[in-house]
PDB file of N, H, CA, C and O in Angstrom:
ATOM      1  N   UNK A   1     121.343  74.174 111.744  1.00  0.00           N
ATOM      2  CA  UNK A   1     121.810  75.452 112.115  1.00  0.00           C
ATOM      3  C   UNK A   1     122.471  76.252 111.005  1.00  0.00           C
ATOM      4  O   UNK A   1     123.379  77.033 111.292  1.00  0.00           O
ATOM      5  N   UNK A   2     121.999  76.072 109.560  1.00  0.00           N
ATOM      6  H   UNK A   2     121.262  75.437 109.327  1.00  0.00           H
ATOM      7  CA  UNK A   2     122.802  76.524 108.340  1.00  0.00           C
ATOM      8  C   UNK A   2     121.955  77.766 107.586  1.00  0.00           C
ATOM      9  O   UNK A   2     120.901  77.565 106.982  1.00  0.00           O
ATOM     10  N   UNK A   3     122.567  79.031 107.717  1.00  0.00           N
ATOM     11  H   UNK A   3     123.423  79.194 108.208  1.00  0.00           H
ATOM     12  CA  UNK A   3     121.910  79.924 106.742  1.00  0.00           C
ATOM     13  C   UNK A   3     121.596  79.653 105.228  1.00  0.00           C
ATOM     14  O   UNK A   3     122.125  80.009 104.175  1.00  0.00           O
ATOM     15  N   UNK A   4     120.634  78.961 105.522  1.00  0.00           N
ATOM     16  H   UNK A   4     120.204  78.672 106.377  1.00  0.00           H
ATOM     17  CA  UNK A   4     119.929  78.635 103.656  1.00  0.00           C
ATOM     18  C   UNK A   4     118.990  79.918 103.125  1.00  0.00           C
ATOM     19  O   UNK A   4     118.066  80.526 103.666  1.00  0.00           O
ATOM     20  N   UNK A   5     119.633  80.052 101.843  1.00  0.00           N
ATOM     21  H   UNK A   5     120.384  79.558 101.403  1.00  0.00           H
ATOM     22  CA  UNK A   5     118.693  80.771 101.343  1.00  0.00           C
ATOM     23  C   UNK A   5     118.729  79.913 100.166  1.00  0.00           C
ATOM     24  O   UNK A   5     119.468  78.934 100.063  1.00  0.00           O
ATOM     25  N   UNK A   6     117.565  80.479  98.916  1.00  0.00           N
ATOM     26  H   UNK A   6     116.965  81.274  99.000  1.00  0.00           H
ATOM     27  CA  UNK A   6     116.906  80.272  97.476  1.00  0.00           C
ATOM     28  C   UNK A   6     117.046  81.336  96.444  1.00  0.00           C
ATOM     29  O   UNK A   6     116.771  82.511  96.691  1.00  0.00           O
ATOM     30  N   UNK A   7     117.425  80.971  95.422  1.00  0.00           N
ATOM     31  H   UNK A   7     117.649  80.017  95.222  1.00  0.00           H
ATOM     32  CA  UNK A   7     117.253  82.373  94.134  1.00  0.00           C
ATOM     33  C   UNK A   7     116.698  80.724  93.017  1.00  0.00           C
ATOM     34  O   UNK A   7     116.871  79.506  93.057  1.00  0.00           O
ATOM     35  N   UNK A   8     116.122  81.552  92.308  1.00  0.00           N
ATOM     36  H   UNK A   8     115.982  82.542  92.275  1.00  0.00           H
ATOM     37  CA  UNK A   8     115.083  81.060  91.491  1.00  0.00           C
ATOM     38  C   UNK A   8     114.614  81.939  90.136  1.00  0.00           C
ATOM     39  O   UNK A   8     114.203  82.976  90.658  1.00  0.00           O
ATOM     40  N   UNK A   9     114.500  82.049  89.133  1.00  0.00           N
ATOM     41  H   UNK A   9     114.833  81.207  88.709  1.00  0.00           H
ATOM     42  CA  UNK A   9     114.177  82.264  88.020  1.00  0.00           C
ATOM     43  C   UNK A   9     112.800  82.072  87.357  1.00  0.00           C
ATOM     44  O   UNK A   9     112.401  81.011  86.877  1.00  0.00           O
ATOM     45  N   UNK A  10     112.383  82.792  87.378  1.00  0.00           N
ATOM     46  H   UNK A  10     112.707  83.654  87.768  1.00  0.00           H
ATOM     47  CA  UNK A  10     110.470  82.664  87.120  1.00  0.00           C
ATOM     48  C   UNK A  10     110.519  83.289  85.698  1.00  0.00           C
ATOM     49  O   UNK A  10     111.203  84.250  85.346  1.00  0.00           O
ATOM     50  N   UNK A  11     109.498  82.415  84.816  1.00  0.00           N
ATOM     51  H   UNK A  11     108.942  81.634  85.102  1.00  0.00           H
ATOM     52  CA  UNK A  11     109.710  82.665  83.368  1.00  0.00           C
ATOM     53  C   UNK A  11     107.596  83.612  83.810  1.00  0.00           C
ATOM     54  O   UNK A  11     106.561  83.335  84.416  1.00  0.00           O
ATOM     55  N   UNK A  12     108.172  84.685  82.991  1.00  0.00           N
ATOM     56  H   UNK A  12     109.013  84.910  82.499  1.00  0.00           H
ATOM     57  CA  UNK A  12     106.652  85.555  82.851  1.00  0.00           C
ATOM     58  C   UNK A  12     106.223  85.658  84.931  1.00  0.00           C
ATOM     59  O   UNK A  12     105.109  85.382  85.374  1.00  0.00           O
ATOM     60  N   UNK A  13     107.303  86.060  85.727  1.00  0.00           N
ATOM     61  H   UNK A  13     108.208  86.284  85.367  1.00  0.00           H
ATOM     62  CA  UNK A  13     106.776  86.577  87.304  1.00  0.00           C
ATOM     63  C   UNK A  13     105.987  87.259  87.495  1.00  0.00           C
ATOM     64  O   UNK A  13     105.806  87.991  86.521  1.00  0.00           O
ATOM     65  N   UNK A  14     105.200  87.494  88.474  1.00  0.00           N
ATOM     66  H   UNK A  14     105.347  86.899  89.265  1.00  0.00           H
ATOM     67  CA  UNK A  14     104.786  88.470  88.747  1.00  0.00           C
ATOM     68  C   UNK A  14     104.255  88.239  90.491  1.00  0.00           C
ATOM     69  O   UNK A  14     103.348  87.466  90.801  1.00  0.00           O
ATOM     70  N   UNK A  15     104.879  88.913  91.283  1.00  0.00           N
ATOM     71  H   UNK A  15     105.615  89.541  91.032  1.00  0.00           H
ATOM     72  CA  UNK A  15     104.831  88.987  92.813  1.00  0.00           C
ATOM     73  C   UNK A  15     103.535  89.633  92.448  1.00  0.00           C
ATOM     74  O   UNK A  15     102.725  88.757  92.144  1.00  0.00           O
ATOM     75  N   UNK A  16     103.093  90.695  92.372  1.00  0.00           N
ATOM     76  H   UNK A  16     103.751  91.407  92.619  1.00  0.00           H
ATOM     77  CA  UNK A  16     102.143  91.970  92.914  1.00  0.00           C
ATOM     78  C   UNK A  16     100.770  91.986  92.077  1.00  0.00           C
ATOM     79  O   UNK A  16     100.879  92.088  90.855  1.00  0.00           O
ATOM     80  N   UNK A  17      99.369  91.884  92.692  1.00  0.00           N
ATOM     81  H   UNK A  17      99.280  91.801  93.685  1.00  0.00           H
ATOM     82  CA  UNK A  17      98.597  91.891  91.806  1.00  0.00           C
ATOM     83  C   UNK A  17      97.684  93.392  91.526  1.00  0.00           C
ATOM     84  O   UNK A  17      97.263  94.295  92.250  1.00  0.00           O
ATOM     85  N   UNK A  18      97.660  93.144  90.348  1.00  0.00           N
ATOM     86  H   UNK A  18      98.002  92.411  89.760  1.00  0.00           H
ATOM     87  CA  UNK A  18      96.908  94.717  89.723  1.00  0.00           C
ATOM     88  C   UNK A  18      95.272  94.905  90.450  1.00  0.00           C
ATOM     89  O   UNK A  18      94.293  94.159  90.473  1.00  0.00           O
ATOM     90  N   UNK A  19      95.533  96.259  90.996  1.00  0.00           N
ATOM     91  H   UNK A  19      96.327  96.866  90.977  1.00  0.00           H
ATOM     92  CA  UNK A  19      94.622  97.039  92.030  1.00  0.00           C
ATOM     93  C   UNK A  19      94.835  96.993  93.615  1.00  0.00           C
ATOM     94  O   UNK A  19      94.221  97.627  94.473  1.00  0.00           O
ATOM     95  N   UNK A  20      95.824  96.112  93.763  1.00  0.00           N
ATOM     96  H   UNK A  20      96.323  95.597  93.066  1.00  0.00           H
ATOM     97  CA  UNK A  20      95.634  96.374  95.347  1.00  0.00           C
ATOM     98  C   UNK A  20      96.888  97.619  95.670  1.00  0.00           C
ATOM     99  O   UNK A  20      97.580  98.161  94.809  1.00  0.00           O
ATOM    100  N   UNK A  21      96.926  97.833  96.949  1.00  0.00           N
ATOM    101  H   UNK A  21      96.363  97.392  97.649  1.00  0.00           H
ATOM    102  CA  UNK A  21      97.884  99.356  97.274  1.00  0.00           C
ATOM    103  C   UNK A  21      99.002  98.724  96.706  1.00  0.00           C
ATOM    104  O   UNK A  21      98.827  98.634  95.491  1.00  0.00           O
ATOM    105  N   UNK A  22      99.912  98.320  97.007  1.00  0.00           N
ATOM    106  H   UNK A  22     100.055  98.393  97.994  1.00  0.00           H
ATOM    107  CA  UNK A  22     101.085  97.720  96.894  1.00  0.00           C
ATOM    108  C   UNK A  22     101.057  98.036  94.897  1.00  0.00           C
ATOM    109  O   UNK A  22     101.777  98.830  94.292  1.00  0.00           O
ATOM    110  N   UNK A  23     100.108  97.219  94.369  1.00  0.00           N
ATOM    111  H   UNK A  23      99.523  96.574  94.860  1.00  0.00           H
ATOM    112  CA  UNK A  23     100.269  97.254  92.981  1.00  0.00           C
ATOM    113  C   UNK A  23     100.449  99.197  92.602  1.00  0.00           C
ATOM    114  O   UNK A  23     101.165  99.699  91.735  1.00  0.00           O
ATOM    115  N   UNK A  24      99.723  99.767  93.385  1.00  0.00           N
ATOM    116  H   UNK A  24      99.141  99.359  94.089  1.00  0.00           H
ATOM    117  CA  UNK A  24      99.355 101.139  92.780  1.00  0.00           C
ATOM    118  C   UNK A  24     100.662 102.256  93.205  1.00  0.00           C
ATOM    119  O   UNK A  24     101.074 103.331  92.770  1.00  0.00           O
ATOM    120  N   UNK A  25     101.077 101.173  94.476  1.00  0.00           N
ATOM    121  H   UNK A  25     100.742 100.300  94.829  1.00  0.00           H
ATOM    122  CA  UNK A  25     102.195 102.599  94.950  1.00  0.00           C
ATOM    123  C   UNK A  25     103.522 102.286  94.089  1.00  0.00           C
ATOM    124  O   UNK A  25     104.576 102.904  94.234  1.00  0.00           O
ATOM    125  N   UNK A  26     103.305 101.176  93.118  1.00  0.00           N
ATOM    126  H   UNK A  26     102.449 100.674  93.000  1.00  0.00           H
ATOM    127  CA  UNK A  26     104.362 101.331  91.965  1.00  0.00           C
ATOM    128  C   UNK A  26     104.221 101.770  90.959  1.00  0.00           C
ATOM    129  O   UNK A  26     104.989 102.496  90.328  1.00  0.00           O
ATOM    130  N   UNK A  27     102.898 101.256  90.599  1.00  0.00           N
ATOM    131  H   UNK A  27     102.274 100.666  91.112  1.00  0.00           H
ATOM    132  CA  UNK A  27     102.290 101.646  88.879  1.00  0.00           C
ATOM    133  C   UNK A  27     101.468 103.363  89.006  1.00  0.00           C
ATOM    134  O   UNK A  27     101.423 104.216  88.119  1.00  0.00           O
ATOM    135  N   UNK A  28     101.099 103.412  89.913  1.00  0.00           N
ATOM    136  H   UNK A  28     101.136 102.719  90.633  1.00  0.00           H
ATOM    137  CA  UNK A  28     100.309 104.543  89.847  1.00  0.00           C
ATOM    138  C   UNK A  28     101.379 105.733  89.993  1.00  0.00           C
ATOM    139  O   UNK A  28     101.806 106.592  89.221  1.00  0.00           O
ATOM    140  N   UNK A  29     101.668 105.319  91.623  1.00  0.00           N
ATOM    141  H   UNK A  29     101.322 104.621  92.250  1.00  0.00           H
ATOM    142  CA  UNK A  29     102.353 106.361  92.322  1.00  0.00           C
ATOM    143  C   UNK A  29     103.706 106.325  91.952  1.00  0.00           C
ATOM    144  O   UNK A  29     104.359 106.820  92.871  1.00  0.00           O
ATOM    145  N   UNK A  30     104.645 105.856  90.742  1.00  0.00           N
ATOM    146  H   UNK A  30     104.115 105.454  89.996  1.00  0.00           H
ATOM    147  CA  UNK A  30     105.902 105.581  90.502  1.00  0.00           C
ATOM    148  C   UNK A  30     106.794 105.153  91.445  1.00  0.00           C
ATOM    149  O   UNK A  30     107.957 105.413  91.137  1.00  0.00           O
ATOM    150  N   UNK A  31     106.660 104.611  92.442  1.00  0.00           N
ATOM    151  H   UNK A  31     105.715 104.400  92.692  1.00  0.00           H
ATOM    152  CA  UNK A  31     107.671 104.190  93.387  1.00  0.00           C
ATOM    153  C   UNK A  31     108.126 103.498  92.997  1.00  0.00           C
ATOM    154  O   UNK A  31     107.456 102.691  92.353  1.00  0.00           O
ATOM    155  N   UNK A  32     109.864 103.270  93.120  1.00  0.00           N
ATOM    156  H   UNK A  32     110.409 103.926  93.644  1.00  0.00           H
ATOM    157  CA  UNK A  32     110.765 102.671  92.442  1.00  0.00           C
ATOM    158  C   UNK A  32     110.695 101.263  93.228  1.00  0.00           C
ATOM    159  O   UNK A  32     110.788 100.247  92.540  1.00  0.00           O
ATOM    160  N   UNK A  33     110.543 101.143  94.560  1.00  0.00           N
ATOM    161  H   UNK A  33     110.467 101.969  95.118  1.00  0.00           H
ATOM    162  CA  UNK A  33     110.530 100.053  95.231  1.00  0.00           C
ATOM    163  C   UNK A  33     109.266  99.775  95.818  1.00  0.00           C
ATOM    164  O   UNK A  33     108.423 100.660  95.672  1.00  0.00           O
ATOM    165  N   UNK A  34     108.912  98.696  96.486  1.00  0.00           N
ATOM    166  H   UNK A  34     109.597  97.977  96.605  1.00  0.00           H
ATOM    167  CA  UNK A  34     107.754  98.423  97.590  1.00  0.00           C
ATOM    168  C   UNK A  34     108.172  97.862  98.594  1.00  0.00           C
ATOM    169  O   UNK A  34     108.409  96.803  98.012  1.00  0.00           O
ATOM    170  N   UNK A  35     108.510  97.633  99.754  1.00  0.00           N
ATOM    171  H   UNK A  35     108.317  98.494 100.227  1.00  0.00           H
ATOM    172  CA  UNK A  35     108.542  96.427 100.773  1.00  0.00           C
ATOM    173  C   UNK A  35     106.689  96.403 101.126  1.00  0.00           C
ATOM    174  O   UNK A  35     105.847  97.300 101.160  1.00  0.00           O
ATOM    175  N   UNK A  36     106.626  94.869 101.353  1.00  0.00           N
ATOM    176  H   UNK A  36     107.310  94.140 101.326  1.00  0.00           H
ATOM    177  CA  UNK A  36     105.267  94.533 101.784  1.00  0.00           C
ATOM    178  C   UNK A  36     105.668  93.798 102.816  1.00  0.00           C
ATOM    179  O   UNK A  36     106.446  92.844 102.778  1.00  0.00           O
ATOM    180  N   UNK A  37     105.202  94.191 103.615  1.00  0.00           N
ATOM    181  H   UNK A  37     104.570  94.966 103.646  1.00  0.00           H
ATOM    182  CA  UNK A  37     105.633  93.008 105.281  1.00  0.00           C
ATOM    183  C   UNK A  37     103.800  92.786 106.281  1.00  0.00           C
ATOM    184  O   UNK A  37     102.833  93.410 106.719  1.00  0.00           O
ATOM    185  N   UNK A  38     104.297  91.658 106.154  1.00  0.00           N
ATOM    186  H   UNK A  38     105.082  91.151 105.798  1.00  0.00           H
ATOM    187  CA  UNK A  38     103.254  91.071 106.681  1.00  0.00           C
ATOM    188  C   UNK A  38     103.546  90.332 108.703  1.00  0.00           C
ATOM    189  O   UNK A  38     104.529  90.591 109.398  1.00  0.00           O
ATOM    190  N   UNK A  39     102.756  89.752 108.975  1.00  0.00           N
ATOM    191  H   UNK A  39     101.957  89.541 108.411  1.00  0.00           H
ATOM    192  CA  UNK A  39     103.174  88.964 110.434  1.00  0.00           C
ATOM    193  C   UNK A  39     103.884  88.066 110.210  1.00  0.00           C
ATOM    194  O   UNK A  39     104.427  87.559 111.192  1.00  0.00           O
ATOM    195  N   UNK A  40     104.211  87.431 108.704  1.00  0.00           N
ATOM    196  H   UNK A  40     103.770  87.842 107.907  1.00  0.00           H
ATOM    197  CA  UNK A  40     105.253  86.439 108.991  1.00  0.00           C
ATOM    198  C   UNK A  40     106.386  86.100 108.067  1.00  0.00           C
ATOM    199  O   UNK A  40     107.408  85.457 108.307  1.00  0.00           O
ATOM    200  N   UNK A  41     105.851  86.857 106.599  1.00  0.00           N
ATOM    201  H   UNK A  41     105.020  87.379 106.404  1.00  0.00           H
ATOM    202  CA  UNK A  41     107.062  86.903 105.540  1.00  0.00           C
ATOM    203  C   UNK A  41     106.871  88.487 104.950  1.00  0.00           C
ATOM    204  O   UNK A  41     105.966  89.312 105.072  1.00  0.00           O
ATOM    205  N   UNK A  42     108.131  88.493 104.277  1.00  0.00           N
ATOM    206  H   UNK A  42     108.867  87.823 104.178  1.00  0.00           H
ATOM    207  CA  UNK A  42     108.229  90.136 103.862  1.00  0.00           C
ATOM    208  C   UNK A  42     108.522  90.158 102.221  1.00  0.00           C
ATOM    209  O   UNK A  42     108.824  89.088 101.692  1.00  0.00           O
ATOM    210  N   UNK A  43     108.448  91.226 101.505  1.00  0.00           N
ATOM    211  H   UNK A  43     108.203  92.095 101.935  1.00  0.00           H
ATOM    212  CA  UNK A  43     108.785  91.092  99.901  1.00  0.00           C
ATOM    213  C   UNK A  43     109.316  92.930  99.307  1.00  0.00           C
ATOM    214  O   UNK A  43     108.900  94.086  99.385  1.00  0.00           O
ATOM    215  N   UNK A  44     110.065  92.427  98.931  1.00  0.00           N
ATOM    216  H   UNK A  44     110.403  91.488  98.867  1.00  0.00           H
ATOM    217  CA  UNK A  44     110.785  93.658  98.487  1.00  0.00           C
ATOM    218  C   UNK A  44     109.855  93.512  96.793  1.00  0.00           C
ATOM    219  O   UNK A  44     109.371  92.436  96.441  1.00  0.00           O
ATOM    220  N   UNK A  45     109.733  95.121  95.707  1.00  0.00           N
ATOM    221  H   UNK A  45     110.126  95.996  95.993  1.00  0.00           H
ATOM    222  CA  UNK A  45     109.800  94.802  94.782  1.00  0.00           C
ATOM    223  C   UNK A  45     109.617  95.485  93.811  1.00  0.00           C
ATOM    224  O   UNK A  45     108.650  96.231  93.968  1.00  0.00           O
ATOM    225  N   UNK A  46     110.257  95.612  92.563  1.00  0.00           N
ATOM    226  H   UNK A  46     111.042  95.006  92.435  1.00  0.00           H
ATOM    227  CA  UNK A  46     110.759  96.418  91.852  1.00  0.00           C
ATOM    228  C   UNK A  46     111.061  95.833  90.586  1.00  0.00           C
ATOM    229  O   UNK A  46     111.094  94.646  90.259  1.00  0.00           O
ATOM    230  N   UNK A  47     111.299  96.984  89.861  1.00  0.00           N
ATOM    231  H   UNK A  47     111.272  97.948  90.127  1.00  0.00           H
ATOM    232  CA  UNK A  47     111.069  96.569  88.263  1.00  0.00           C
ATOM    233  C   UNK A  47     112.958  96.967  88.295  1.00  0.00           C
ATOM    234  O   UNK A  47     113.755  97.462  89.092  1.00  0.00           O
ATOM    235  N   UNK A  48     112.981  96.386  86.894  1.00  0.00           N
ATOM    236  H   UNK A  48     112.333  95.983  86.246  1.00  0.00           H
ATOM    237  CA  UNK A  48     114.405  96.662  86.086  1.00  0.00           C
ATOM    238  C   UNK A  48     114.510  98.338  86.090  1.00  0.00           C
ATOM    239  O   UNK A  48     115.494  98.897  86.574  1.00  0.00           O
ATOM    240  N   UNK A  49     113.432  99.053  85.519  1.00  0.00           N
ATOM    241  H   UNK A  49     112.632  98.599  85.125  1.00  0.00           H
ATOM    242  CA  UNK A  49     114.055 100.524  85.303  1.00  0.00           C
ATOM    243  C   UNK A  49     114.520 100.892  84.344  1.00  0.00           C
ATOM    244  O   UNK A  49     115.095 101.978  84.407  1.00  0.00           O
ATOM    245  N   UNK A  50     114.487 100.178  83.050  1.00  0.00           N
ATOM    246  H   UNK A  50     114.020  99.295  83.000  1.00  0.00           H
ATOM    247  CA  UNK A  50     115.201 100.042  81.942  1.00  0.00           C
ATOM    248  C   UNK A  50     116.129  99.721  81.648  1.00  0.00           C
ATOM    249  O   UNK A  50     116.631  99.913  80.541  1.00  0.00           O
ATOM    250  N   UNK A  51     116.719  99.015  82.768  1.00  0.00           N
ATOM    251  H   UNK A  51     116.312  98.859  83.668  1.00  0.00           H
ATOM    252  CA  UNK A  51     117.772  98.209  82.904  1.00  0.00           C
ATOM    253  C   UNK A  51     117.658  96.871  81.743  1.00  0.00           C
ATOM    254  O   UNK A  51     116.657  96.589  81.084  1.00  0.00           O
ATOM    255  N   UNK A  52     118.958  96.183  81.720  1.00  0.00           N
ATOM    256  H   UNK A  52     119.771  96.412  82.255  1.00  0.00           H
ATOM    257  CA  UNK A  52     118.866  94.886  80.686  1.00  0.00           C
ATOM    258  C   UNK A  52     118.331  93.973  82.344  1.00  0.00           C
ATOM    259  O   UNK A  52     118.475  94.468  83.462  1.00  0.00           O
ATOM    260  N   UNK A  53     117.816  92.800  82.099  1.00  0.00           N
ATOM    261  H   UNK A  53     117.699  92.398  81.191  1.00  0.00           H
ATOM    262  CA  UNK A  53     117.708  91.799  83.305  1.00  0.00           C
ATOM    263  C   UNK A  53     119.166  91.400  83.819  1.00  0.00           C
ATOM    264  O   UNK A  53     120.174  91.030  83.217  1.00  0.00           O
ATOM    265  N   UNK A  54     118.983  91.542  84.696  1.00  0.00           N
ATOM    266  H   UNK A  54     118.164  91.843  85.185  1.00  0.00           H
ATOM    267  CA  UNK A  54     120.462  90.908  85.659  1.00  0.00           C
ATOM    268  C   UNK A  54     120.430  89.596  85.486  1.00  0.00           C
ATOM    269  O   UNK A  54     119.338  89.029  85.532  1.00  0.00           O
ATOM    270  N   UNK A  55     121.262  89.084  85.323  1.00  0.00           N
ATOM    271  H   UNK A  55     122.149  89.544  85.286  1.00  0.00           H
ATOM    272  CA  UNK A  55     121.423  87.345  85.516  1.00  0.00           C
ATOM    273  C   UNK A  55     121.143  87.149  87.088  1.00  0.00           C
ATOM    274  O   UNK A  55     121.205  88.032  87.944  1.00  0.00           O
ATOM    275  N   UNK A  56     120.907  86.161  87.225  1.00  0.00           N
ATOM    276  H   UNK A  56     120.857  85.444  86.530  1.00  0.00           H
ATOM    277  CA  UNK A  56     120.041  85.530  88.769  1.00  0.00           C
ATOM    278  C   UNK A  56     121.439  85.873  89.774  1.00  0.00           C
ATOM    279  O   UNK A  56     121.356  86.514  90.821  1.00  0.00           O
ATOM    280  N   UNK A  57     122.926  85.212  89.127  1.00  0.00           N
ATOM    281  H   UNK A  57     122.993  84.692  88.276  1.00  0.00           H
ATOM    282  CA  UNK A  57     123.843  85.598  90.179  1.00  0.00           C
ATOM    283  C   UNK A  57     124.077  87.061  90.445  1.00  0.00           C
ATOM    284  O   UNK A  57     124.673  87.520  91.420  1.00  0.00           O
ATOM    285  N   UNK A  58     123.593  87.660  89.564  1.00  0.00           N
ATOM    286  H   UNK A  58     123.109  87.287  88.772  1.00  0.00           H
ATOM    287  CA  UNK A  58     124.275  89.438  90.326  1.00  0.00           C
ATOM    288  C   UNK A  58     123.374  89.706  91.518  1.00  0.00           C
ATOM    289  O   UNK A  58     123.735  90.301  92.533  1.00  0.00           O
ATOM    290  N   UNK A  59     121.825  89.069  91.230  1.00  0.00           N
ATOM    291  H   UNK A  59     121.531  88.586  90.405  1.00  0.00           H
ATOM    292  CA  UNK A  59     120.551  89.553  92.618  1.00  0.00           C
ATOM    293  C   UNK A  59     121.360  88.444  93.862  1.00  0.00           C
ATOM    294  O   UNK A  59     121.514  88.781  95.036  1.00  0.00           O
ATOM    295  N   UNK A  60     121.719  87.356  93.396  1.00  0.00           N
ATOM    296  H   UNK A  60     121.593  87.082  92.442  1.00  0.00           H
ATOM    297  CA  UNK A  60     122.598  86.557  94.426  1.00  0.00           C
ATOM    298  C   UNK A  60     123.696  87.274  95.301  1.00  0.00           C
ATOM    299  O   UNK A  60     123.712  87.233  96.532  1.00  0.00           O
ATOM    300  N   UNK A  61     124.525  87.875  94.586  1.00  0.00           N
ATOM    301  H   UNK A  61     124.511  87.908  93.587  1.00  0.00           H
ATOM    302  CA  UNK A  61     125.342  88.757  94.866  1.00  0.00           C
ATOM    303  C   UNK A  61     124.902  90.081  96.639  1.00  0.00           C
ATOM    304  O   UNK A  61     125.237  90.178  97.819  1.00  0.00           O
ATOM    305  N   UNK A  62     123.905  90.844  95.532  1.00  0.00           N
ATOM    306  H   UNK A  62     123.632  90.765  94.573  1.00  0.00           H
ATOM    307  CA  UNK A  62     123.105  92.208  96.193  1.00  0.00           C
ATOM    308  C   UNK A  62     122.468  91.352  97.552  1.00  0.00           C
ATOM    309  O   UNK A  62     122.756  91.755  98.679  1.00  0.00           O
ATOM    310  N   UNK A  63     121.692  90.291  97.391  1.00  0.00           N
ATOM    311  H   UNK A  63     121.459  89.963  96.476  1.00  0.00           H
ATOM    312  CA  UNK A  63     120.912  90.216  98.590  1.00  0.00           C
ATOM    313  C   UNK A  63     121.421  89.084  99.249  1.00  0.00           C
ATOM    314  O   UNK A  63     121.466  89.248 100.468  1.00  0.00           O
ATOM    315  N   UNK A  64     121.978  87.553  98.695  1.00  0.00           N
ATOM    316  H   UNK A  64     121.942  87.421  97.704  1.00  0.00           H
ATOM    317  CA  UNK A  64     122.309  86.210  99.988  1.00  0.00           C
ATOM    318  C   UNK A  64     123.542  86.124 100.160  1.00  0.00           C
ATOM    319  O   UNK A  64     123.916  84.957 100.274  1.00  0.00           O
ATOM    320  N   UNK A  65     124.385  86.933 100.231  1.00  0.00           N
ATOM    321  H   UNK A  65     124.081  87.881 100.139  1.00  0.00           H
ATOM    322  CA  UNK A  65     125.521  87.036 100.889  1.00  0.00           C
ATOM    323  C   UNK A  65     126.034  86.594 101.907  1.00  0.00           C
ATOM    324  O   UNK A  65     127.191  86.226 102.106  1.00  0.00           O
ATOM    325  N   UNK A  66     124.838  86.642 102.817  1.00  0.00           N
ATOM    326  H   UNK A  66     123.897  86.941 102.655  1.00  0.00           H
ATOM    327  CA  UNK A  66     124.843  86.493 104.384  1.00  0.00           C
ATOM    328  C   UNK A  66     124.901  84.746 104.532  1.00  0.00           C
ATOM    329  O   UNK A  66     125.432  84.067 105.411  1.00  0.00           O
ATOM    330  N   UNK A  67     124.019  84.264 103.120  1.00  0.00           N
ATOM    331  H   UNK A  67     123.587  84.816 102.406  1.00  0.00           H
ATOM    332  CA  UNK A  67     123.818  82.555 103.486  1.00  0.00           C
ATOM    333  C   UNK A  67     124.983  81.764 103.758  1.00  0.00           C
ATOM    334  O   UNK A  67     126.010  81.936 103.101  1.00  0.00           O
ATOM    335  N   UNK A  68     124.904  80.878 104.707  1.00  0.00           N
ATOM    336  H   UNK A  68     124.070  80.738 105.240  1.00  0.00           H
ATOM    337  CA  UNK A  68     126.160  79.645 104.438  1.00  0.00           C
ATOM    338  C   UNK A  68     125.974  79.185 103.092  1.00  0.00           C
ATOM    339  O   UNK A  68     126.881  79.167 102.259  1.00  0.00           O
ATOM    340  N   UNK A  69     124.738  78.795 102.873  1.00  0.00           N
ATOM    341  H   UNK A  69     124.002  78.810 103.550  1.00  0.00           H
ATOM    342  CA  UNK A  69     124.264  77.909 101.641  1.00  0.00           C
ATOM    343  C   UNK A  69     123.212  78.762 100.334  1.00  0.00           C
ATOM    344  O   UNK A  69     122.354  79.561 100.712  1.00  0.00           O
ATOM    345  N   UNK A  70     123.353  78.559  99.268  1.00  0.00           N
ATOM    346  H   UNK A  70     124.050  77.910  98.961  1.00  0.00           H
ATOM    347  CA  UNK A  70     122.605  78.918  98.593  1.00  0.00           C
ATOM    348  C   UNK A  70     121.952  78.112  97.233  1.00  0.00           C
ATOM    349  O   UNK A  70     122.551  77.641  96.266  1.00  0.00           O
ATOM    350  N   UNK A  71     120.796  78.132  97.474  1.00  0.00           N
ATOM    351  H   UNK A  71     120.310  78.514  98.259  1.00  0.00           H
ATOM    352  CA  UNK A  71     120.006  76.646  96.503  1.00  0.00           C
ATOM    353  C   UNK A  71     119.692  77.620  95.353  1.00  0.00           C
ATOM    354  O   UNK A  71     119.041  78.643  95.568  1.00  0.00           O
ATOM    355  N   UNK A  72     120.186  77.279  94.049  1.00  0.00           N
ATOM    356  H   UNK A  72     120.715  76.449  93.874  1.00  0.00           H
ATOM    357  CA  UNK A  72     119.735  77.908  93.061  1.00  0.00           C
ATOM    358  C   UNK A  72     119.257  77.306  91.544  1.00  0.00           C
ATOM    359  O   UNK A  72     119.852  76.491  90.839  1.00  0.00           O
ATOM    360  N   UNK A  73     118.472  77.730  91.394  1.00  0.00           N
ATOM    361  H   UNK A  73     117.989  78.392  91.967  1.00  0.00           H
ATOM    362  CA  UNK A  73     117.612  76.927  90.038  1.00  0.00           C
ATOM    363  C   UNK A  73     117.224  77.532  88.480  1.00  0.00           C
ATOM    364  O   UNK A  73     116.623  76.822  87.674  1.00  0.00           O
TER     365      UNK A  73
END
C-alpha cells in the first residue's frame, strides 16, 4: 500500500521518436511540452530550453513529491 515512485538517469535518452505527431508537435511545431497518454501509461516531455541539465533531484523535487518512497539510480 506504499506510494513508490522511480527517477533514473539515462545517458544519450530519448522518449520520442523522429516523425511520428508527438515527435513533430515539438520539433516542428515548437511546443515546449507534449503529454502523450495512452489506455494505460502517460509521458510528459520536454527539452531543457537552454537551460544547464537539472540534476535528477531537482525533477525529484517538481514531480515525486507525492511518493512515500522514492527509488533512485
Amino acid at each position: 500500500g506504499r506510494r513508490v515512485m522511480s527517477a533514473k538517469h539515462g545517458h544519450h535518452f530519448k522518449v520520442d521518436t523522429p516523425g511520428t505527431d508527438s515527435w513533430r508537435h515539438r520539433h516542428e511545431g515548437r511546443a515546449e511540452r507534449v503529454v502523450l497518454a495512452g489506455p494505460d501509461e502517460f509521458a510528459v516531455m520536454g527539452g531543457w530550453g537552454g537551460m544547464a541539465v537539472r540534476p535528477l533531484e531537482g525533477l525529484v523535487w517538481d514531480h515525486l513529491m507525492d511518493a512515500e518512497i522514492v527509488v533512485a539510480e
